[in-house]
C-alpha positions as CSV (number, residue, x, y, z in Angstrom):
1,X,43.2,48.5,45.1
2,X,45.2,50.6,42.5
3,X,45.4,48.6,39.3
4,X,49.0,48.2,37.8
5,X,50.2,50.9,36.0
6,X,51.4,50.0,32.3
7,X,54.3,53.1,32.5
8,X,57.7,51.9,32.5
9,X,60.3,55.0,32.5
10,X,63.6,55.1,33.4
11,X,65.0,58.3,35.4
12,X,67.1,58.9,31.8
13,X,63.7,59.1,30.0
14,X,62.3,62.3,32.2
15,X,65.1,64.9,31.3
16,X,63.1,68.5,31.0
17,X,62.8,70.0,27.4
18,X,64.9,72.9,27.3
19,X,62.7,75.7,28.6
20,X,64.0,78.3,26.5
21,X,63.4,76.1,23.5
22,X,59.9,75.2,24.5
23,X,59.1,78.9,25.2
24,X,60.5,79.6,21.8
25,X,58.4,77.0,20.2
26,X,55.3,78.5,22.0
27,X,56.2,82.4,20.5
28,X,56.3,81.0,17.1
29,X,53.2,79.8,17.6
30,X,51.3,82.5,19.6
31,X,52.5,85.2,17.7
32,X,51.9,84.8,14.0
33,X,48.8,85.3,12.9
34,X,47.7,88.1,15.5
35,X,49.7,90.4,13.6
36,X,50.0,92.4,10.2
37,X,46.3,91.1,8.8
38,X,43.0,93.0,8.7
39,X,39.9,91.4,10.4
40,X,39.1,88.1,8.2
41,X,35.5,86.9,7.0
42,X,33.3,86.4,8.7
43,X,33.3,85.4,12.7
44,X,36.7,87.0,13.1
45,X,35.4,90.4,12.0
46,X,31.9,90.1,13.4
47,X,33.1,89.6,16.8
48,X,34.8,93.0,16.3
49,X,31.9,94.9,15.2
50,X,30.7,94.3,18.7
51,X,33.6,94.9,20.5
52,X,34.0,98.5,18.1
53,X,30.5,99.4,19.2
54,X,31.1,98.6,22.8
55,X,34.2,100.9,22.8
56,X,33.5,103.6,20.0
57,X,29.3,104.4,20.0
58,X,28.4,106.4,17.5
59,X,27.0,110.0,18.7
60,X,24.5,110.2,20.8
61,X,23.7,106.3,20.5
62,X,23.2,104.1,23.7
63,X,24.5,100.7,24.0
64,X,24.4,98.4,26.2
65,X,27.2,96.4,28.0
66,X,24.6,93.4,29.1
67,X,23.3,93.3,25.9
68,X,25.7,93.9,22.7
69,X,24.2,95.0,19.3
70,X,25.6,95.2,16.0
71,X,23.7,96.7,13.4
72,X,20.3,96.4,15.3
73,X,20.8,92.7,16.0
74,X,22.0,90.7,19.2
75,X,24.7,88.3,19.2
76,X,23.4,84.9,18.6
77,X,26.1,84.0,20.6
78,X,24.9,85.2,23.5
79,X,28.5,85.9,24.1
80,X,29.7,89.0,26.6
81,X,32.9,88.2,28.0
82,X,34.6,88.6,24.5
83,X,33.2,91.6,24.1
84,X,34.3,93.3,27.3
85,X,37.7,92.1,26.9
86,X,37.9,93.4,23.1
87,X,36.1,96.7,23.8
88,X,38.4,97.5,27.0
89,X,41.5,96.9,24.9
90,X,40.3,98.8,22.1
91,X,39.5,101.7,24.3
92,X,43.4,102.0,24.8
93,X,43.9,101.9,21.1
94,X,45.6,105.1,19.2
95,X,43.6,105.7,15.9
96,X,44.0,103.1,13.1
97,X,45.2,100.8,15.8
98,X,42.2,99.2,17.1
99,X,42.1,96.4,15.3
100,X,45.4,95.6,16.9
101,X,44.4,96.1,20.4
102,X,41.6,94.0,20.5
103,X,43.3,90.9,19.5
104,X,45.7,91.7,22.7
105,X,43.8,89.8,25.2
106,X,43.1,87.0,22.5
107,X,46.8,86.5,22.5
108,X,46.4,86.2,26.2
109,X,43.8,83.8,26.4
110,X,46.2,81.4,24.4
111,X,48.9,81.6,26.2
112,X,46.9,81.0,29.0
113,X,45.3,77.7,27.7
114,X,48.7,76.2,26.8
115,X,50.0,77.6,30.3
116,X,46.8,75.8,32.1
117,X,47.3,72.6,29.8
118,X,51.1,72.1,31.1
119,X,50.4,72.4,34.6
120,X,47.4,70.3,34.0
121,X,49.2,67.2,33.0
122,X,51.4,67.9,35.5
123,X,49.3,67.6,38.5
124,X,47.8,65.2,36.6
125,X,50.5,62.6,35.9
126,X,51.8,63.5,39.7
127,X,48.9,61.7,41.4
128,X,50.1,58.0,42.6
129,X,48.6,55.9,39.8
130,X,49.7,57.6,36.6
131,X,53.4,57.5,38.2
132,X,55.4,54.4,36.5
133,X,56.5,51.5,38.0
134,X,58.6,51.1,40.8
135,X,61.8,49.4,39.8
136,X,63.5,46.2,42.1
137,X,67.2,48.3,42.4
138,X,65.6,51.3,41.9
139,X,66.7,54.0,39.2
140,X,62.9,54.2,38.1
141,X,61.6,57.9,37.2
142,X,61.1,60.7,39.9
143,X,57.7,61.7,40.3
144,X,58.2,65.3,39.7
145,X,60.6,64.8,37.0
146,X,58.2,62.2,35.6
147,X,55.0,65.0,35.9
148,X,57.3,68.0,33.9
149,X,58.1,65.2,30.9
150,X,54.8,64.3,30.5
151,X,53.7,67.7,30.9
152,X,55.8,68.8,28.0
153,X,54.6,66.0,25.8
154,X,50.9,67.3,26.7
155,X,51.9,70.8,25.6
156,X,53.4,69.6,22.3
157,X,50.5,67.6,21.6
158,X,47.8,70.7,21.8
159,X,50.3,72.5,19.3
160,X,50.7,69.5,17.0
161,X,47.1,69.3,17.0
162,X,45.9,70.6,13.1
163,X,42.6,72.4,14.6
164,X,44.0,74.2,17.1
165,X,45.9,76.8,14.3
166,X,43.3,78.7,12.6
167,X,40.9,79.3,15.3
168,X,42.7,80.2,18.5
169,X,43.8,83.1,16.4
170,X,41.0,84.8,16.0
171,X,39.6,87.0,18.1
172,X,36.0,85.0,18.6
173,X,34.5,83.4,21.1
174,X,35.4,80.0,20.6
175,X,39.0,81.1,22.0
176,X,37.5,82.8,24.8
177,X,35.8,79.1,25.8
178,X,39.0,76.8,24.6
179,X,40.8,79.3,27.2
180,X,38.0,79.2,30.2
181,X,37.8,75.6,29.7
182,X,41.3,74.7,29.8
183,X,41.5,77.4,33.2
184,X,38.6,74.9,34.5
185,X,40.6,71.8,33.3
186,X,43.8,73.2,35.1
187,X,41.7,74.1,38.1
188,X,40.2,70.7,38.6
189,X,43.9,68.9,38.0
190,X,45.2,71.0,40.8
191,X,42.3,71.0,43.2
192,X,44.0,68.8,45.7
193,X,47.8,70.0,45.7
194,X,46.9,74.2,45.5
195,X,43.3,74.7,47.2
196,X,42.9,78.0,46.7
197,X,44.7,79.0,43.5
198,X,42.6,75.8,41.6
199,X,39.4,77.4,43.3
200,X,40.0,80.7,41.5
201,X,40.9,79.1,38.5
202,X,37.4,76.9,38.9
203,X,35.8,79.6,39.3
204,X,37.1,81.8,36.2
205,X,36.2,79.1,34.5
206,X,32.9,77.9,34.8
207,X,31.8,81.8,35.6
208,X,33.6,83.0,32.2
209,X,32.0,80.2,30.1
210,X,28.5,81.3,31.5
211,X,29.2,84.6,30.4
212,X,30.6,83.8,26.9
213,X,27.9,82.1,25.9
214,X,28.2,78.3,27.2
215,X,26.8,78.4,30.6
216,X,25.5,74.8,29.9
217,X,29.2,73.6,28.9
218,X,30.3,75.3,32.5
219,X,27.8,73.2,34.5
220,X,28.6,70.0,32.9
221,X,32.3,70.4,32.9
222,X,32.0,71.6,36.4
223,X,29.8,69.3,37.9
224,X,31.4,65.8,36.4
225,X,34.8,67.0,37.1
226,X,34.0,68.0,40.0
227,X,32.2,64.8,41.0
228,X,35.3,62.6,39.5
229,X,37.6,64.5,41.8
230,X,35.0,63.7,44.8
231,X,35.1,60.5,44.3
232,X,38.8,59.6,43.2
233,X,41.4,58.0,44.7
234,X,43.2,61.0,46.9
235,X,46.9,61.2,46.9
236,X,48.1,60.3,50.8
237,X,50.2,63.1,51.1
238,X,46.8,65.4,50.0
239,X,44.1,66.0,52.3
240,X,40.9,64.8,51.2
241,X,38.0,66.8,49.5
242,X,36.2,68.3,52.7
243,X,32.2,69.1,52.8
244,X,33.4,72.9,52.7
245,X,35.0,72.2,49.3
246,X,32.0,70.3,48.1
247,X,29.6,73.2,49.3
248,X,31.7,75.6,47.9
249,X,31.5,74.0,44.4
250,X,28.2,73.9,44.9
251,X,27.6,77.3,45.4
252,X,29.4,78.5,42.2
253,X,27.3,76.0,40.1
254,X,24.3,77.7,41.4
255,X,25.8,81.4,40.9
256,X,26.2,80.3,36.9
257,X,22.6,79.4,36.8
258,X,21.8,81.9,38.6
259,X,24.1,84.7,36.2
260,X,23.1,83.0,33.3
261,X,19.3,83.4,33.9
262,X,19.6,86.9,35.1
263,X,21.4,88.0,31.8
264,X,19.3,85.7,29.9
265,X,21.9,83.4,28.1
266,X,20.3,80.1,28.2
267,X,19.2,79.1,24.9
268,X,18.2,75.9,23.3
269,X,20.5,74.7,20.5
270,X,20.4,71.1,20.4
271,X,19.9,70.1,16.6
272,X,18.6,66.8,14.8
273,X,20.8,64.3,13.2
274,X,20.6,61.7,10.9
275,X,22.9,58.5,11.3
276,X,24.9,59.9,8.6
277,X,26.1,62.4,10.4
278,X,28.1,60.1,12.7
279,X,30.3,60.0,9.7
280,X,30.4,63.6,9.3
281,X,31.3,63.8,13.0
282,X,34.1,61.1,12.8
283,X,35.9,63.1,9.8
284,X,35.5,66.6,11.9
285,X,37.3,64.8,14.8
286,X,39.9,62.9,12.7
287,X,41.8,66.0,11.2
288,X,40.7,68.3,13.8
289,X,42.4,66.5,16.7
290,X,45.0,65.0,14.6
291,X,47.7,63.7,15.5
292,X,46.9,63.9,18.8
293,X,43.6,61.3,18.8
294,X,45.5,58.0,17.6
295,X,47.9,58.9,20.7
296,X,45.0,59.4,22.6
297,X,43.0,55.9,21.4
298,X,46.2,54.3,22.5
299,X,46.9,55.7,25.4
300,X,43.0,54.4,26.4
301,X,44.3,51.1,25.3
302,X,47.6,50.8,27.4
303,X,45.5,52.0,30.2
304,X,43.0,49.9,30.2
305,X,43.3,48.3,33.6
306,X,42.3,51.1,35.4
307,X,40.4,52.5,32.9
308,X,37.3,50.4,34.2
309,X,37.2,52.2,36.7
310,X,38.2,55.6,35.2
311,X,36.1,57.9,37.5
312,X,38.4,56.7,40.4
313,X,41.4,57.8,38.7
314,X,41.7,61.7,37.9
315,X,44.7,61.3,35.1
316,X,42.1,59.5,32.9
317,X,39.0,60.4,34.3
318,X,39.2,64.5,33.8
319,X,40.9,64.1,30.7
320,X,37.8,61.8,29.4
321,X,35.2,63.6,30.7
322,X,36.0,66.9,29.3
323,X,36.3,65.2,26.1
324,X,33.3,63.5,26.1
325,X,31.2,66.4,27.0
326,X,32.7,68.6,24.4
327,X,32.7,66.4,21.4
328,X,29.0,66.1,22.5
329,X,28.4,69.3,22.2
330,X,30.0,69.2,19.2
331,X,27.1,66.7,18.3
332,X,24.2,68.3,19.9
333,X,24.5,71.9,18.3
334,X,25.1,71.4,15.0
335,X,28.6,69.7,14.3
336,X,30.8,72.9,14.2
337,X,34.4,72.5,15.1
338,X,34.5,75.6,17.0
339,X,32.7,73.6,19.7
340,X,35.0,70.7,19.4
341,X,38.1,73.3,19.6
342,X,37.0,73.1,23.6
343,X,38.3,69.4,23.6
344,X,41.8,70.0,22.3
345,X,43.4,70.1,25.6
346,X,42.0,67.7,26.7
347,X,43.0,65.2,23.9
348,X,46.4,66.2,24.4
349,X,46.4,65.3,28.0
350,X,45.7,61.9,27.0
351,X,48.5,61.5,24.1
352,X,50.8,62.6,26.6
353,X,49.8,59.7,29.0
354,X,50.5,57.3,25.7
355,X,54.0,58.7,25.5
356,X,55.5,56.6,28.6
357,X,53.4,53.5,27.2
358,X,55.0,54.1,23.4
359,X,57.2,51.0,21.4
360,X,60.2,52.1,19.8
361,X,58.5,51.1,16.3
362,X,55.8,52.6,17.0
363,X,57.7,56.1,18.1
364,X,59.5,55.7,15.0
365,X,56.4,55.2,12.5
366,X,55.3,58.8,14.0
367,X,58.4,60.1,13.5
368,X,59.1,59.4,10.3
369,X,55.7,60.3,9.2
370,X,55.4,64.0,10.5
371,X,58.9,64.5,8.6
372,X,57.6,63.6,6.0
373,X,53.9,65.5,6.2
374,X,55.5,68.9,7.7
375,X,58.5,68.7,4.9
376,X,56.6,68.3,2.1
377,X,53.8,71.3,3.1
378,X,56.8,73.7,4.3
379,X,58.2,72.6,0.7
380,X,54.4,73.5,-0.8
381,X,54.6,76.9,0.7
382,X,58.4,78.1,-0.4
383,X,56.9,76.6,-4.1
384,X,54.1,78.8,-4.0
385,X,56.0,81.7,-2.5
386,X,59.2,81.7,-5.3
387,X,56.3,81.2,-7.6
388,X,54.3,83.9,-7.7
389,X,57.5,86.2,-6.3
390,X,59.4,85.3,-9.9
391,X,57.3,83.5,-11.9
392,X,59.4,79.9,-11.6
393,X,57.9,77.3,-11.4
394,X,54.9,79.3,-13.6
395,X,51.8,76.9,-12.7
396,X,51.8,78.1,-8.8
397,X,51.5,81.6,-9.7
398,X,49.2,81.1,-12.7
399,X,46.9,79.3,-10.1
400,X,47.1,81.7,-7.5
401,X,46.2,84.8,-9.9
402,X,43.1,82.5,-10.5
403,X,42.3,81.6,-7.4
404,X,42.9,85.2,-5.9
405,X,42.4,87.4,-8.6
406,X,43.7,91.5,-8.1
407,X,46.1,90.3,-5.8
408,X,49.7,91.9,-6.1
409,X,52.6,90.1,-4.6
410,X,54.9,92.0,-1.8
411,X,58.0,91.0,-0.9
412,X,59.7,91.8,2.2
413,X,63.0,91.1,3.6
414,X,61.9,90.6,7.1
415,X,59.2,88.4,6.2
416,X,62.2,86.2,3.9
417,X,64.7,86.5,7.2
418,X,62.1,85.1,9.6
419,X,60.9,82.3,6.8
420,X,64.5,81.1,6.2
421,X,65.1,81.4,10.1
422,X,62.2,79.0,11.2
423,X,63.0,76.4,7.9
424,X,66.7,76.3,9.2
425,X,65.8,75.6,12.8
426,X,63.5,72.9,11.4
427,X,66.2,71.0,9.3
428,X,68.2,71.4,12.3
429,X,65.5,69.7,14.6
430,X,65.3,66.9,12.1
431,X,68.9,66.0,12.3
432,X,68.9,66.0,15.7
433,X,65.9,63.9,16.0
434,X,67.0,61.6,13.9
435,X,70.6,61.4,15.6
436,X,71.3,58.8,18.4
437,X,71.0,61.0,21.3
438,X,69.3,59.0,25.1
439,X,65.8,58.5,25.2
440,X,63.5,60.9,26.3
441,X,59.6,60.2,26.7
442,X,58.2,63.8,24.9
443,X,60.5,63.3,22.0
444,X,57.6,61.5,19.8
445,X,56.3,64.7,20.1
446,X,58.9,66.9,19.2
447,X,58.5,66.7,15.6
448,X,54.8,66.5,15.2
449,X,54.7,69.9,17.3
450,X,57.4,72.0,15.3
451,X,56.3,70.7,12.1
452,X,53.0,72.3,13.1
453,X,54.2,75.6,14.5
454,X,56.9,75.9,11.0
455,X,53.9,75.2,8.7
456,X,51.6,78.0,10.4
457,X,54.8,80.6,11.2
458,X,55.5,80.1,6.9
459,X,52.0,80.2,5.9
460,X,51.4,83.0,8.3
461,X,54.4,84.9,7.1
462,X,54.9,84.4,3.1
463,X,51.6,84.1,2.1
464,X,50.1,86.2,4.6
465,X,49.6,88.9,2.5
466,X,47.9,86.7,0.2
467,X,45.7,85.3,2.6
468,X,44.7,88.8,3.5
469,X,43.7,89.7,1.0
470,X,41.5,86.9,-0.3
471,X,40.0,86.7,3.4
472,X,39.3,90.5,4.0
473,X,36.7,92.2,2.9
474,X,38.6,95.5,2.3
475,X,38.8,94.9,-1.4
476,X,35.4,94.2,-1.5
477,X,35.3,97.8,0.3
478,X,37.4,99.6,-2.3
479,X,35.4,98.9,-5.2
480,X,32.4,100.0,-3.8
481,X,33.7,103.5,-2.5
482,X,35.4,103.9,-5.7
483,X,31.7,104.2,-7.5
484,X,30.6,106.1,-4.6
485,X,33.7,108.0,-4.1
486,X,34.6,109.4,-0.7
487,X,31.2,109.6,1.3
488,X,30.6,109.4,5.1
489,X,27.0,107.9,5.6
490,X,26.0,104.5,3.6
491,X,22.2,103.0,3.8
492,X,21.9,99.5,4.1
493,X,19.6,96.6,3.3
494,X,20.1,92.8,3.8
495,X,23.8,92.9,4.9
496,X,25.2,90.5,7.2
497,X,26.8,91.4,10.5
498,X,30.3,91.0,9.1
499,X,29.6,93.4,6.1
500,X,28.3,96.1,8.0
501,X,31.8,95.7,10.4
502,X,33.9,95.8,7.3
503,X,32.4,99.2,5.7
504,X,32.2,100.9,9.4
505,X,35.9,99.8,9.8
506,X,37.1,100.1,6.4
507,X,35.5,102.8,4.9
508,X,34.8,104.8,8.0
509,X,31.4,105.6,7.5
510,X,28.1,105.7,9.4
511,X,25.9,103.1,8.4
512,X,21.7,103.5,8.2
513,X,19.1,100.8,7.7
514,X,17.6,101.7,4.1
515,X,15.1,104.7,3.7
516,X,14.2,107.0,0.9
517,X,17.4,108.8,-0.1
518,X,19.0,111.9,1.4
519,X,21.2,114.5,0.4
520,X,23.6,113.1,3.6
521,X,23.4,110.1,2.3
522,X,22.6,109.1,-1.0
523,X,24.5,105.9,-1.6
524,X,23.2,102.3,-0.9
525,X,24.3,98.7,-0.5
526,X,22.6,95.4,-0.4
527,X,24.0,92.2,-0.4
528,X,23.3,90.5,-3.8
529,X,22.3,87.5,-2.7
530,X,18.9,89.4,-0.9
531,X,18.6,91.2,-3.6
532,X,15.6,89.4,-4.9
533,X,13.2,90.0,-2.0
534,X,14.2,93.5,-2.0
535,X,14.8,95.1,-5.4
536,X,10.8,96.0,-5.5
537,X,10.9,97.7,-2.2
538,X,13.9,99.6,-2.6
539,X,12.3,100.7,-6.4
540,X,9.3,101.9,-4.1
541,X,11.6,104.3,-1.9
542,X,14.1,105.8,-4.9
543,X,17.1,103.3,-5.1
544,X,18.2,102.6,-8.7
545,X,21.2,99.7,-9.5
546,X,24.2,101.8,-10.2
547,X,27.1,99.2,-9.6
548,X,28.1,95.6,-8.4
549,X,31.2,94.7,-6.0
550,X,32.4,90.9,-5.3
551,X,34.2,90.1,-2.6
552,X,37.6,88.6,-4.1
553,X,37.4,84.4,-4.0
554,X,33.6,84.5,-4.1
555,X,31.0,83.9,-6.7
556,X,27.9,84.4,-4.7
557,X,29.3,86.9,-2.3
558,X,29.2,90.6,-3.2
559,X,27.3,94.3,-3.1
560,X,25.2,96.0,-5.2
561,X,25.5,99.5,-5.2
562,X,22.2,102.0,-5.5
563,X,21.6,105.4,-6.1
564,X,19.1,107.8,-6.1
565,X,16.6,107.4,-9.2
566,X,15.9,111.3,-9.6
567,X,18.7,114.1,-8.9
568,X,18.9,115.0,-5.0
569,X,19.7,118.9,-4.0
């Protein structure tokens, strides 16, 4: 028996957001933050370094495809997929531009998971028991008008989301899962209506999350969704899951294990926790997932009837599942919210099934509260920018030259033009949200989602190059070639990943694990905070201090720069 639905929607409530707006909305989002910045510390340009030795070897070095190395060490990781992508893209890449190219199919992979996420809650909210109630005289909401409202309302909920900014810009591979996940998630939605194109998509999923680096998040996510979709109530105008289908499913679960032990990916990363941590945890998901969660808790409450029996109803079931194994992992391997980026769509879908459920108080309470949020950071970010552009208000700028110190400000007039263009279309949004216009089920949404896509397209465009330069490591770079002075081979001891990336990248030069010095290359670096357990062996082979170099916002992070202790030919 299909419990009651608790969606009441009127055919006035499902008008579509404008798609040229929505697509805007999406651009301003996608876009910034991909371009006009260097490589930032420390993931962001480690994942690089791979893809730049991929694509560029040095001279007569061998690398290999199947196993990545970066400075003599393998990814930990275990990530290829990213790699590929990055290294083919960067093989396309004019001189200077490589950086560029590789975040290309980054870009990509985000569009694609807010592409997979609409369609998602789409075929989602189209299935027989999400649909609201029938009305006595009719005049109740079209299903497939119904599915595209919701659908928008899911999509604005992943871009209000506050975790989502920072890294699905990067070019990592936590965006390389959030995307293969979100393919899966789409893939399992649709599996019903589109047979073929949802196997495809199953199947990039779970066979691209095996290869970048979570072939145990593929299996899980495959499996139980698979399993909820086995067992769910079908649609009547769908066919039915057939054995084929089942055996099929099968089949790719075994060809990840199989993949994944053949490349040798599996790894054990499960990590102790003390109760405490639950607290920890509750904080990460809190602003992470904000303020898509409280929609979400709500939207668990209003559904209620037939969430008792959630596994029998995909449009809470999926949705549930995908968060539950992700925020798991989230627990199970150390609390990082890179793993709990994975459960972002999945949140969403949920806040978009508490839109049709929301209470005019309640609709205005979120309202008023994201103006409020967004208006006052977007007014935080023009201070600081005016600041430190004239000098009034003084304290901004006297904090940033603290903060930052070296940095010079730019000004640009594009940069200004595309600043004052998103503020103005934000004031405009807010008096036309706040206007009496007819009811329409995503516009709770509206606001929190361009409120989040104005604070990151300002932040991302005025104090870009601040941000640069305090989360690059090219100044870091220039001090020490300016004690070495132009040189084209650097030795190397106790440097992390990301370091070694940034000289090979910045300074263009070939880097060697530390030996006695050479006339080819008689300059050395160590990372100051090793420094300790290897100032007696580098005394040993010839080195002798000859500078220091801190990375700009960092006390503990920096260089030290050795010579040779007697005269070389």
């Amino acid at each position: 028996m299909n419990h009651p639905t608790p969606a009441i929607v009127a055919q006035n409530a499902v008008r579509r957001l404008p798609r040229l707006a929505l697509i805007l909305l999406c651009a301003a989002y996608v876009l910034p933050g991909f371009w006009g910045r260097t490589p930032w510390k420390s993931n962001d340009i480690e994942s690089f370094g791979y893809m730049l030795q991929l694509a560029q070897p040095a001279l007569g070095e061998m690398v290999s495809w199947l196993r990545p190395t970066l400075l003599g060490q393998v990814d930990d990781n275990l990530s290829l997929l990213p790699y590929w992508l990055g290294a083919a893209a960067i093989r396309w890449a004019p001189t200077g531009w490589e950086d560029v190219f590789a975040r290309i199919p980054f870009m990509a992979m985000l569009v694609i998971t807010l592409t997979s996420t609409w369609y998602a809650v789409y075929a989602l909210a189209r299935h027989p028991a999400a649909q609201p109630i029938a009305f006595a005289f009719g005049g109740e909401a079209k299903p497939k008008d119904y599915a595209c409202a919701l659908a928008d309302g899911g999509l604005l909920a992943l871009l209000a989301c506050l975790g989502l900014a920072r890294l699905s810009h990067e070019t990592t591979p936590a965006l390389t899962q959030l995307c293969l996940s979100s393919l899966l998630f789409f893939g399992l939605s649709t599996l019903p209506r589109h047979r073929i194109p949802s196997g495809i998509a199953i199947a990039g999923g779970m066979l691209g999350l095996t290869l970048s680096g979570a072939p145990s998040l593929a299996l899980w996510l495959g499996v139980g969704g698979s399993l909820i979709r086995a067992v769910a109530h079908q649609d009547p105008t769908q066919r039915k899951l057939s054995m084929l289908d089942l055996g099929t499913l099968a089949l790719l679960c075994l060809l990840c294990i199989t993949t994944a032990g053949a490349l040798d990916l599996w790894r054990w990363r499960v990590v102790a926790h003390q109760m405490v941590d639950v607290h920890v945890l509750a904080k990460l998901i809190m602003w992470f997932t904000w303020p898509a969660w409280p929609l979400a808790l709500w939207s668990l409450w209003r559904w209620r009837n037939q969430l008792s029996q959630g596994w029998r109803y995909p449009h809470l079931g999926l949705p549930i599942w995908f968060a539950a194994v992700t925020i798991g992992a989230t627990w199970f391997t150390g609390l990082s919210d890179r793993a709990l980026l994975v459960s972002l769509p999945a949140v969403a879908t949920l806040a978009a099934f508490a839109l049709p459920t929301l209470r005019r108080s309640l609709s205005a309470l979120i309202d008023w509260f994201t103006l409020l949020f967004f208006s006052v950071c977007a007014l935080i970010v023009w201070v600081v920018w005016i600041s430190i552009q004239t000098g009034i208000p003084a304290q901004p700028a006297v904090n940033v030259a603290r903060l930052v110190p070296g940095f010079t400000p730019e000004f640009s007039w594009p940069t200004l033009a595309l600043a004052l263009s998103a503020t103005v279309a934000w004031l405009a949004l807010v008096k036309w949200r706040i206007g009496h216009h007819r009811t329409a089920i995503w516009k709770s949404m509206v606001l929190p989602a361009s409120g989040a896509v104005l604070c990151w397209l300002l932040v991302m465009s005025l104090w870009l190059p601040m941000l640069d330069f305090s989360r690059s490591y090219a100044p870091m770079v220039k001090k020490v070639t300016d004690v070495t002075g132009p040189i084209a081979c650097l030795q190397y001891a106790g440097i992390t990943r990301a370091q070694g990336t940034a000289f090979h990248w910045h300074a263009k030069v070939k880097l060697m694990p530390a030996q006695a010095p050479q006339s080819e290359c008689r300059w050395l670096i160590v990372d100051s905070a090793n420094l300790p357990l290897l100032s007696t062996k580098l005394q040993m082979l010839g080195w002798t201090p000859a500078g220091k170099a801190r990375r700009v916002q960092s006390k503990e992070e920096g260089m030290v720069i050795f010579r040779p202790t007697r005269p070389l030919p």
